[in-house]
N, C-alpha and C positions, 0 to 999 in steps of 0.2 A: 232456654237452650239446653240440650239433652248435656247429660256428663259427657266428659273427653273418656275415653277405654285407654287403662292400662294396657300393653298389649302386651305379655305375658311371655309371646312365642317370638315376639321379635327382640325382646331384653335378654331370652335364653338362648338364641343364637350370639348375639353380640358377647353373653358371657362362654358359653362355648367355644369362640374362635378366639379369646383371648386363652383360657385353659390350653385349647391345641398348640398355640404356640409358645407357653408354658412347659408343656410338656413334651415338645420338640427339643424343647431345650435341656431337658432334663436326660431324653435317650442319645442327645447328641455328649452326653457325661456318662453315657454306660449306664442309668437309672430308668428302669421301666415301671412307669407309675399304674402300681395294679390294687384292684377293686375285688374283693371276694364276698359275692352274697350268698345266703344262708334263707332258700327257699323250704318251711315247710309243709307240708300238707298240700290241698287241692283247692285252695281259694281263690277263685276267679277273680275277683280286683286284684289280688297279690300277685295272680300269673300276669294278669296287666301289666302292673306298675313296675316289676322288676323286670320286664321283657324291655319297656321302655327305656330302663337305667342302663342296659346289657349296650344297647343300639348305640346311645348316646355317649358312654363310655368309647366305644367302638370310634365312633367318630369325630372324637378329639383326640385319639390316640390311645388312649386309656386300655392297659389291659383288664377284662372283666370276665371273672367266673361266676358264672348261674350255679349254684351246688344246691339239687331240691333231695328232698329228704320228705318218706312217708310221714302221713299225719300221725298213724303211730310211734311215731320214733322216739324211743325215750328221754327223758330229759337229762338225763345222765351223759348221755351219746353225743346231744348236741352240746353241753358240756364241755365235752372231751374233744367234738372237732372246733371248738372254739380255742382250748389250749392251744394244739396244733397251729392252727396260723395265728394266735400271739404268736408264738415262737419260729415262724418263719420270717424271717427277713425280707422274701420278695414279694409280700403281702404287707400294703401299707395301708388299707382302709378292709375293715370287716362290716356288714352291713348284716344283721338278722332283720329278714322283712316281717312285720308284723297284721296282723294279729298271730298268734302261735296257737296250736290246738289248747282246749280249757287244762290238758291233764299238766301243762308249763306256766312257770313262773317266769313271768315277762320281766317282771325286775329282776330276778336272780340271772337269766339269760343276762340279759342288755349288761349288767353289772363284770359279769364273766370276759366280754371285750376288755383288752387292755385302752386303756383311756389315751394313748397316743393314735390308738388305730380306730377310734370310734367314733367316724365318721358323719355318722346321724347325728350325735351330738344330744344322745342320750344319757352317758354314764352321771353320775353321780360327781365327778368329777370336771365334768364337762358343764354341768350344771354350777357349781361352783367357781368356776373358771368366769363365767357371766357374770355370773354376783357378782362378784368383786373386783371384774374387768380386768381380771389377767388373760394371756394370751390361751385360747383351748378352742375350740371346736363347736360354734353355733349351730344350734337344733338348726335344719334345713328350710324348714318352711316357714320359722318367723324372721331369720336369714333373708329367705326370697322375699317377702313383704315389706323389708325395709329397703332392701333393694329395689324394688319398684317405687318407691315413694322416692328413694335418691333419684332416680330416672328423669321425676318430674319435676324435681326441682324443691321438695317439699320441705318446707323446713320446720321441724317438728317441736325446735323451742319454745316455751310458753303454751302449746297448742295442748287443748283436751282432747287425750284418747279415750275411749271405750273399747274394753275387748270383750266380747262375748263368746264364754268359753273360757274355763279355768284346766282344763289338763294340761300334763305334762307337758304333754307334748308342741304344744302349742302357746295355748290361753297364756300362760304362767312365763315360760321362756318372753312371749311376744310381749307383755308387759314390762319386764325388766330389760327387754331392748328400749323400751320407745321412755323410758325412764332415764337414761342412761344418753338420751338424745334431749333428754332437760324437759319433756313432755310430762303435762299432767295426765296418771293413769288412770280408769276405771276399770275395774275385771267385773263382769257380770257373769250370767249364765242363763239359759233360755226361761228360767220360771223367777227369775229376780222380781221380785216386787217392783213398779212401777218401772219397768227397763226403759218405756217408751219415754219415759222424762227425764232418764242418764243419758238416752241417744242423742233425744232432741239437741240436749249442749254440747255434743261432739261435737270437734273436728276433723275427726278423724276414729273411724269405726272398723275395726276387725271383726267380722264373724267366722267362727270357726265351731259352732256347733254339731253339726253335723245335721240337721233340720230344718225342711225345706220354708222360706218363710217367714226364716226366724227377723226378716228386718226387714218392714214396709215401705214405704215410700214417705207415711203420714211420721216415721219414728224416726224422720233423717234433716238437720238442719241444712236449709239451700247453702250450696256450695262445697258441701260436708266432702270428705276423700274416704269413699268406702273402699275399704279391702275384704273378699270372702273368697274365703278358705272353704268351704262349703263342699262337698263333693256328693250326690243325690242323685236320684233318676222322680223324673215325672211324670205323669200319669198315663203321657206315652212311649214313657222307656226314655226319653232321652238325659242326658248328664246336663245337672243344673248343681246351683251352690246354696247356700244355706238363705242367701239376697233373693227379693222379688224385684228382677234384673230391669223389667220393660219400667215398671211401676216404680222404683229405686232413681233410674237413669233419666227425667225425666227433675228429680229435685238436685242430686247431688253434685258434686262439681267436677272430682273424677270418681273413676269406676272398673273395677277388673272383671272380663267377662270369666264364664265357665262352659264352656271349658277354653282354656286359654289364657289363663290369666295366670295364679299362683300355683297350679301342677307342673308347666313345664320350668318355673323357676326354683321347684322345690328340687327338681331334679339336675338344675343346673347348681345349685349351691350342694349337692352331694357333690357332682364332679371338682367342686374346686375345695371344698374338704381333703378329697383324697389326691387331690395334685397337693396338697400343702402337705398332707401327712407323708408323701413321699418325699419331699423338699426340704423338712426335719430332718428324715431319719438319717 
């Protein structure tokens, strides 16, 4: 029997219409919960991805500024409008969309948010807040991924994870989540020696490589609960994830499609970062 689909776009609505009336509640206190991005340069998936944030903001109520800035803009500048809304008050989540031009330092950026308003759940702070399970701001996307797995009912004690993919941003966060849920972790990455025989004993498999492929069907134990974080195009242009979806779905038990799966959940757990960071302040 094929995997059950995560569905991705129907978890981000359900979380979306609790945010709206979250945040109804907050302007009915004089509090208008507002989101400030930080677009620079001319990167086509970045014009995407933050056009989709804008909308969605939008329609939980959320006030959201798009602020795009040339790809030359010095680093110093963005910098400087980053002090700026620290220092504003009616700015409660700052988001710098990433990748940044080569001539910026993505850590010293990302680091320059103040750690109440950072949103993404990048700082250095916010990373430590995880560690040691104090209150702060979960990265987004490993965020959505447990979120979906709560959806199904998944209970992740005792259960072996593999995560495929160590950055920041993801790999590393999404392990010390599902750690933290009493789960045994594996962190790999796409040239791991023998990966097919850390997968085969999963339970439960994150890929977030960024590589299309990178988890067959033959590398997935039946029943397994894959999650891919994956974001690609295929040979005829369309958007696929790092999973061989037809070939994957087919052994495992559940499954998150792409597109539709973990992108509009990444974007649903921004919005409720920045409902909370307005509900602090």
């Amino acid at each position: 029997m094929p995997a059950q689909l995560i569905d991705g776009n129907a978890l981000a609505h359900q979380i979306r219409q609790q945010v709206q009336g979250r945040t109804a509640a907050l302007k009915a206190r004089g509090v208008q919960p507002a989101l400030h991005i930080l677009l620079v340069g001319e990167d086509p998936a970045s014009q995407v991805y933050t056009r989709h944030k804008v909308a969605d903001s939008t329609e939980t109520g959320l006030a959201a500024t798009l602020e795009r800035h040339p790809a030359d803009l010095p680093e110093a500048a963005l910098l400087a409008r980053i002090a700026a809304l620290n220092a504003d008050p009616a700015v409660h989540g700052i988001l710098v969309q990433l990748p940044l031009p080569a001539h910026m330092n993505a850590h010293k950026v990302i680091e320059a948010i103040a750690p109440a308003k950072d949103v993404d759940g990048f700082h250095v702070q916010s990373a430590g807040a995880l560690m040691t399970g104090l209150p702060g701001f979960w990265p987004c996307t490993p965020h959505g991924c447990l979120k979906m797995l709560d959806a199904i009912g998944y209970d992740l004690r005792g259960k072996h994870a593999v995560v495929i993919g160590r950055s920041n941003i993801v790999g590393k966060p999404m392990a010390l989540m599902l750690l933290q849920r009493d789960a045994t972790v594996t962190i790999c990455h796409s040239r791991t020696a023998h990966l097919k025989a850390q997968t085969l004993q999963a339970d439960v498999i994150v890929a977030a490589v960024g590589k299309r492929n990178v988890l067959t069907a033959d590398m997935v134990k039946p029943g397994a609960a894959v999650i891919d974080v994956g974001m690609n195009r295929n040979d005829a242009g369309k958007l696929c994830g790092d999973v061989d979806f037809d070939g994957v779905r087919q052994v495992a038990g559940w499954i998150t499609p792409v597109p539709g799966g973990v992108g509009p959940m990444t974007r649903a757990m921004l919005l409720v970062n920045t409902l909370e960071a307005a509900e602090r302040a």
